[in-house]
N, C-alpha and C positions, 0 to 999 in steps of 0.2 A: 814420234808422238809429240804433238801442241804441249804448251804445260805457258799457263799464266799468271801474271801476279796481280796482285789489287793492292795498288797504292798504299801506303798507312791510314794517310785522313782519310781516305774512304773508308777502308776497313774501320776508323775507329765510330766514323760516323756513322755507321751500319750497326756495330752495338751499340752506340747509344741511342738508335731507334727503337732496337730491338727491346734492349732494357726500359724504355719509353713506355712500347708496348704493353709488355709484362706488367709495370706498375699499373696503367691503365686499366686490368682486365683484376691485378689485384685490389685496387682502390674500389672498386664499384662491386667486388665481391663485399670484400670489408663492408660497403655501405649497403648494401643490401643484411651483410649479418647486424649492421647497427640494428638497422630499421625493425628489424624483427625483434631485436631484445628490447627495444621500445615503444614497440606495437602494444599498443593501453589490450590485453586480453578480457573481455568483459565477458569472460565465462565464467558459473559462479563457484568457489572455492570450495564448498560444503553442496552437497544435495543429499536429501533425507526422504525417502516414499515411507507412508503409512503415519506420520508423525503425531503423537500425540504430547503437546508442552505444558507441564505446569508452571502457571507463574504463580509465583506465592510473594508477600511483602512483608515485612517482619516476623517472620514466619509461620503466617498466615495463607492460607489458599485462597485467592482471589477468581484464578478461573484455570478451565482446562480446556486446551484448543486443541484440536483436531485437525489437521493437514493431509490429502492426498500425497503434496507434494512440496519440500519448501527446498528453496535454495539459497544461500546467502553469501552475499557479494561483498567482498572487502573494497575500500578504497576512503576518498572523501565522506561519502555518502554513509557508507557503512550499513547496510540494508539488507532486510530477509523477505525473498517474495515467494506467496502462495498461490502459483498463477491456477492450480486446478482448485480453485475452491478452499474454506473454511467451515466450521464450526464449533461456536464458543458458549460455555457454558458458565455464567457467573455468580460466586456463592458469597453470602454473607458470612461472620463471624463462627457462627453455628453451623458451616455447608452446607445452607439450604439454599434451593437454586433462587437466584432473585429474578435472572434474566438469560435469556441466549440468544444469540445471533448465528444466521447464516449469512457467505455469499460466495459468488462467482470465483470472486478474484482478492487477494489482499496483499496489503506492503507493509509492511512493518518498518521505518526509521530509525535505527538506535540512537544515534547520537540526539537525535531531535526528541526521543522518545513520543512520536507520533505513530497512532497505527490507522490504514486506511486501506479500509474495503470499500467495494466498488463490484456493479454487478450484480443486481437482484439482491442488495440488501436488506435482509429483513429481521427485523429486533421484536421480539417480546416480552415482555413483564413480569412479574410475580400475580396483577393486577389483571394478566391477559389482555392488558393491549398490547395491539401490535404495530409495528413502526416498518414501513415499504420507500425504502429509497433506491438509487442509481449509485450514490458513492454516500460514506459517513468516516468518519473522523475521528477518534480518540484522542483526545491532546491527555500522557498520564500527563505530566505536569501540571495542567492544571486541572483534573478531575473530572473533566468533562466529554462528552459525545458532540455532534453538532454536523449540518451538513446546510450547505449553500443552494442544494440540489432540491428540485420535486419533492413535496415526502406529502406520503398517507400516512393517516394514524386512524384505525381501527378501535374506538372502543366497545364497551358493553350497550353504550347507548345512541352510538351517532359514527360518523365519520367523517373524519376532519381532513383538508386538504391545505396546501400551502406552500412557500418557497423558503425555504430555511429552517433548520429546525436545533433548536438546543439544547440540553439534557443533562442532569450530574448521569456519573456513570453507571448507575442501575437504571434509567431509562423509568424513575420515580417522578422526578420532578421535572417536567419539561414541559417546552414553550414550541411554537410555530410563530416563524417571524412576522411572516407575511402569508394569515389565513388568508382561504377563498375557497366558496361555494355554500350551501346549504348547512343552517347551524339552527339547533332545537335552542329555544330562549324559554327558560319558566316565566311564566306571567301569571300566574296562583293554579290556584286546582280547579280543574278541569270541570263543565259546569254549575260555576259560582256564581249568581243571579246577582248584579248589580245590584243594588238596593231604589225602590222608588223613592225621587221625590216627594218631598213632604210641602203638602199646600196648605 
């Protein structure tokens, strides 16, 4: 029976291939488990179906929103979205409704305290007009609604179109930035006879 030997430095350089190897297969395991514990997950932390949220302010009830579905994502941002739709309902001092909105789609910003819906936005009044945009805007901070976007406004008497639209936040006081199309102008009551010259 044959019977062989293998050198030392070879043998030793045979494990330190070997062990080469190994680190190899262990290092890019390891970076692969980094990679994963630092994969940004932008799934969102909280999810809530059927939601209904009261926001109150000094212990006041302000409005009650209504959610299919909300979800809310931790990070920078800090944000809750209500990708299947809204509806809000807004009460004065006494809860009496002053105004509500629906829409499609909505984002609420915490840190910004900005809320923006988007998607068949539609506001109306204590006054019953009503207000038709693509996306609108709540800034709480500064008290107001406002959007950059298309908006109809329906009143009792006319319909008003335009690009931009502003508002405190009962949708009472508000402006269109830039009207356009067909607008009723008083010019007195309706046949009033000039007066004839006097010769």
């Amino acid at each position: 029976m044959e019977s062989f030997s293998i050198p030392q430095k070879k043998l030793i350089k045979s494990i330190a291939i070997l062990l080469g190897v190994a680190m190899l297969f262990s290092c890019k395991g390891d970076l692969e488990t980094i990679q994963a514990l630092t994969h940004k997950d932008e799934s969102p932390i909280e999810t809530g179906f059927g939601v209904e949220l009261v926001y109150s302010r000094h212990a006041r009830v302000q409005l009650i929103l209504k959610a299919p579905r909300m979800d809310r994502y931790a990070g920078e941002k800090n944000y809750i979205e209500m990708p299947e739709g809204i509806s809000v309902v807004f009460y004065d001092s006494l809860m009496n409704v002053t105004s509500t909105l629906t829409a499609n789609y909505a984002i609420n910003y915490l840190n910004d305290e900005l809320f923006e819906a988007r998607n068949n936005v539609v506001v109306i009044n204590e006054a019953n007009e009503k207000l038709n945009t693509e996306q609108l805007i709540w800034d709480q901070k500064k008290g107001i609604i406002y959007s950059e976007k298309f908006v109809k406004i329906t009143t009792e008497d006319e319909v008003l179109f335009g690009d931009g639209f502003e508002s405190d936040e009962r949708f009472t006081d508000w402006k269109i930035k830039y009207p356009r199309g067909t607008f009723m102008v008083e010019t007195g009551p309706i046949g009033e006879e000039e007066p004839e010259p006097i010769e």
